[in-house]
C-alpha positions in Angstrom: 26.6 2.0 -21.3 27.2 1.4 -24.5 28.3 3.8 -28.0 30.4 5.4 -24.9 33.2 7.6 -26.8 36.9 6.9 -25.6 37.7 9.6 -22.7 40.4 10.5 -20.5 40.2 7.6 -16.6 37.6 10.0 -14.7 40.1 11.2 -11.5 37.7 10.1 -8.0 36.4 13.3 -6.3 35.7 12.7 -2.4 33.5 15.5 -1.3 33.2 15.9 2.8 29.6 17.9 3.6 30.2 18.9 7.0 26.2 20.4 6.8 25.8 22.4 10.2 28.4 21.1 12.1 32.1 22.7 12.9 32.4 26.2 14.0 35.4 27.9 12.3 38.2 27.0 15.6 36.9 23.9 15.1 37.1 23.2 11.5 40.3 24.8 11.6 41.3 22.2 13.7 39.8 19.2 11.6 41.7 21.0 7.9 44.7 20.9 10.0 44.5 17.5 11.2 43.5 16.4 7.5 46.4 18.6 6.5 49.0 16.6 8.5 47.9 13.1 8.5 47.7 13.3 4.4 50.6 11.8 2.1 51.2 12.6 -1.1 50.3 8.9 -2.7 46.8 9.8 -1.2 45.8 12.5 -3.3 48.0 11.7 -6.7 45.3 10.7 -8.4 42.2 11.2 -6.1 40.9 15.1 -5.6 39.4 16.1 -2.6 37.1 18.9 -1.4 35.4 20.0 2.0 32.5 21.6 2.5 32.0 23.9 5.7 29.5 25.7 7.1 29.7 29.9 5.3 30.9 31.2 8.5 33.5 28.3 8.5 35.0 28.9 4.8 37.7 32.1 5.3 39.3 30.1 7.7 39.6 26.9 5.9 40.3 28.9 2.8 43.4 30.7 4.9 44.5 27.6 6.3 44.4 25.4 2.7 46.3 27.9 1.0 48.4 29.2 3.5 50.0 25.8 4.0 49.0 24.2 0.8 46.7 21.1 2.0 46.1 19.6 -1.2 41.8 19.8 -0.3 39.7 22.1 -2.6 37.3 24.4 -0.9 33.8 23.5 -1.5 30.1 25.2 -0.5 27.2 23.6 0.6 24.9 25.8 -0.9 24.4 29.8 -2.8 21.3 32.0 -4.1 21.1 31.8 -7.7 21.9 35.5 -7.8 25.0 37.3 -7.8 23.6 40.1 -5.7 20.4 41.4 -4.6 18.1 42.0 -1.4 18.3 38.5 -0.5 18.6 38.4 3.6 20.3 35.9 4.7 21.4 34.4 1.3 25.1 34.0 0.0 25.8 34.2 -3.7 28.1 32.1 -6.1 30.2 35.6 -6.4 30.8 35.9 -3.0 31.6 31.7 -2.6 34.0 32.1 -5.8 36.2 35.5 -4.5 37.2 33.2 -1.6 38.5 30.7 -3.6 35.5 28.1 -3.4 36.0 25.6 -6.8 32.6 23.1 -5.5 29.4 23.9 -4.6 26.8 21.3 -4.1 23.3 22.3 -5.6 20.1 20.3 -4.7 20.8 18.4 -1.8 17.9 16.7 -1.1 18.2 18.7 2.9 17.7 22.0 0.7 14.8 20.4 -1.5 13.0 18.6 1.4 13.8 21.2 4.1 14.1 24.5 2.2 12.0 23.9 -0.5 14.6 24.1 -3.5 12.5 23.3 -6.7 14.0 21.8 -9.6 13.5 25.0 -11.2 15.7 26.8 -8.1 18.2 24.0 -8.4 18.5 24.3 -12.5 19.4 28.2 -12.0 21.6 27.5 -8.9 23.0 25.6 -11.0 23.8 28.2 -14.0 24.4 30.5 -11.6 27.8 28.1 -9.9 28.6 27.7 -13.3 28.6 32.0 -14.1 31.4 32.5 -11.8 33.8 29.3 -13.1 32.6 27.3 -10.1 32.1 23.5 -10.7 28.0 22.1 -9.4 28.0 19.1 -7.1 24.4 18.1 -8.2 22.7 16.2 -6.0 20.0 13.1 -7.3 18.2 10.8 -5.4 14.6 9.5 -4.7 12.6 8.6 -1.1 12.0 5.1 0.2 8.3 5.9 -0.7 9.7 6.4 -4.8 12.0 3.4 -4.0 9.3 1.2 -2.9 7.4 1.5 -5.5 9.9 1.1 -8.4 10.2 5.1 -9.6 13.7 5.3 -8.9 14.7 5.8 -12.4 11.6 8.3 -13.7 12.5 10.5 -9.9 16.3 10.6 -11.7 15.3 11.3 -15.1 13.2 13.9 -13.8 15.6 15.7 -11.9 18.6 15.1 -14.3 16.2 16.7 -17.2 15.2 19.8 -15.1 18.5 20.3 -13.8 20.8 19.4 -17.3 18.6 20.5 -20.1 20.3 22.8 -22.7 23.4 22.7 -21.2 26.4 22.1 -24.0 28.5 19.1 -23.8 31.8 21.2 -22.8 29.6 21.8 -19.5 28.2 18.9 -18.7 31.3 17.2 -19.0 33.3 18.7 -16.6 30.3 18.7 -13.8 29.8 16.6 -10.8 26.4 14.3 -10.1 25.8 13.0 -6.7 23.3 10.6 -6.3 22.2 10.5 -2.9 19.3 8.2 -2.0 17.1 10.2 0.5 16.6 6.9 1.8 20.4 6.2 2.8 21.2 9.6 4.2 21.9 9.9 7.6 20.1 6.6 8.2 23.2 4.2 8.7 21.3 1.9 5.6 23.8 2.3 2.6 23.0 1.2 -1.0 25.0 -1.9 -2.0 27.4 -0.9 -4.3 25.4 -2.6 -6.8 22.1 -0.1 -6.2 25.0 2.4 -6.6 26.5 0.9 -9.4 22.9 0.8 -11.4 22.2 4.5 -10.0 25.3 6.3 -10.9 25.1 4.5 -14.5 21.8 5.5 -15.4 23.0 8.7 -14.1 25.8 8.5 -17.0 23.0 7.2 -19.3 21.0 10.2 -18.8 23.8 12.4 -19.5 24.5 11.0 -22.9 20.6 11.0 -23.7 21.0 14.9 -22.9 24.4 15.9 -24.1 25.7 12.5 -26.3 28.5 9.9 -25.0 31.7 12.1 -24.6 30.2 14.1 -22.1 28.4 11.1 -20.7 31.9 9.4 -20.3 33.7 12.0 -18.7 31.0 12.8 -16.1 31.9 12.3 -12.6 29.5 10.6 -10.6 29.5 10.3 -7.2 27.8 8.2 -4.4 26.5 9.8 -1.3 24.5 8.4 1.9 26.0 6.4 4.6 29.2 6.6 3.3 32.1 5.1 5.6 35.4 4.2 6.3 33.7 0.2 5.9 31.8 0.4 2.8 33.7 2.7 0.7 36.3 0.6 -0.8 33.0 -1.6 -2.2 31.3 1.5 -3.3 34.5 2.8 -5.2 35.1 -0.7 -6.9 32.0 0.2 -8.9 33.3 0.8 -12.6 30.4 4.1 -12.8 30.9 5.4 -8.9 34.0 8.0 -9.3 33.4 9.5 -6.1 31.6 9.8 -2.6 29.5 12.3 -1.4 30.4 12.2 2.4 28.5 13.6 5.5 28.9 12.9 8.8 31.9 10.4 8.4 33.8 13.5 7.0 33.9 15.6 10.3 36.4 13.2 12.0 39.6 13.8 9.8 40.9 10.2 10.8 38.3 8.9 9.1 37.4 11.2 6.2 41.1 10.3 5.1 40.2 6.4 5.4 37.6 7.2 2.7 40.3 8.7 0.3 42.1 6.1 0.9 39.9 3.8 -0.2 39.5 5.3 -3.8 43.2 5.2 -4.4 43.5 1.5 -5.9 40.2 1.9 -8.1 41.8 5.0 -9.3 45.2 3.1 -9.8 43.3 0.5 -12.1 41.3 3.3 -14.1 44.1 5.1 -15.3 45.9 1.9 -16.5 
């Protein structure tokens, strides 16, 4: 992108979205595994967060901090409320007094499945933000939008509803998956350069909305068939700072084979 301010190397964020898989014996069981398998070298200069099913996220939080596993809690989803007679719903309030610091908003499962508007997602969003939490927001389009060349208009689109009025000092220190609904869960990846040109127009749309500083210290992740084979590629991208995982991240093994992965790219982007 160019006019791109000078900003501090972007630290890679590996984000594992268990969706609904692991009750809480068992993802106390993967943490732990995760826990001891991990080094030091793998996380200085790589974060990491998992995302568990609600029922799953006292445990993991007691585990994390009880034997300091360097792995940030994260949520898969809240209500845009902070209370209220919503059955069934969970609210950012309740995610950040257990310690949560990611939630992912918009995943294209909640807009395709649950019916998340980008009006629901842009207020989820504020609503993460309220209680100190950071958004994992989640952009992508169908193979139908792929097909017929409305990639970039279905990203615009969604990074407008979702971004608009928000102040640089926000924006900045947010997270952007783009998640092609196309690759998820499908075993059909985007090359790293599809990822590449996503994730920077991704960038370029934050600097349309909120000028180059914040566009340059944006994290943008990949997510959709991400695995322990493609993820070095993805992560040589210059633009991709991070991986949206799903079901690669329930076998800790494997999840930690991804982290891996980003170390080196993160090695060269801080020199």
């Amino acid at each position: 992108m160019t006019g791109l301010s000078p900003a501090a190397p972007r630290r890679p964020l590996v984000s594992g979205n268990w969706k609904m898989h692991h009750d809480h014996i068992e993802a106390l069981h993967t943490v732990r595994d995760l826990g001891l398998r991990m080094k030091p070298e793998d996380v200085a200069q790589v974060d990491v967060s998992v995302h568990p099913p609600f029922t799953d996220l006292r445990t993991v939080q007691t585990l994390v901090e009880g034997e300091s596993i360097p792995v940030a809690l994260g949520a898969q989803h809240c209500n845009d409320h902070d209370r209220g007679a919503f059955t069934g719903e969970v609210s950012p309030q309740m995610l950040a007094r257990l310690g949560v610091r990611y939630v992912i908003v918009g995943h294209s499962e909640r807009r395709q499945l649950f019916g998340m508007t980008d009006e629901l997602v842009a207020s989820t969003l504020r609503a993460v933000l309220g209680q100190q939490m950071t958004p994992i927001l989640c952009v992508g389009e169908t193979e139908e939008e792929r097909a017929a060349g409305q990639t970039e208009p279905r990203l615009s689109a969604q990074l407008e509803a979702a971004l608009r009025g928000l102040d640089a000092t926000r924006l900045a220190g947010m997270v952007v998956a783009y998640e092609p609904i196309w690759a998820i869960g499908t075993g059909n990846s985007a090359t790293a350069v599809d990822a590449e040109d996503a994730c920077l127009f991704v960038r370029e749309k934050a600097g349309e909305l909120a000028g180059a500083d914040a566009a340059a210290s944006i994290r943008v992740q990949y997510g959709g068939s991400v695995n322990p084979e493609n993820a070095a590629d993805l992560m040589a991208e210059p633009d991709v700072d991070g991986l949206l995982v799903g079901g690669a991240s329930l076998d800790a093994a494997g999840f930690l084979e991804i982290v891996r992965a980003s170390r080196p790219t993160a090695a060269r982007r801080r020199g």
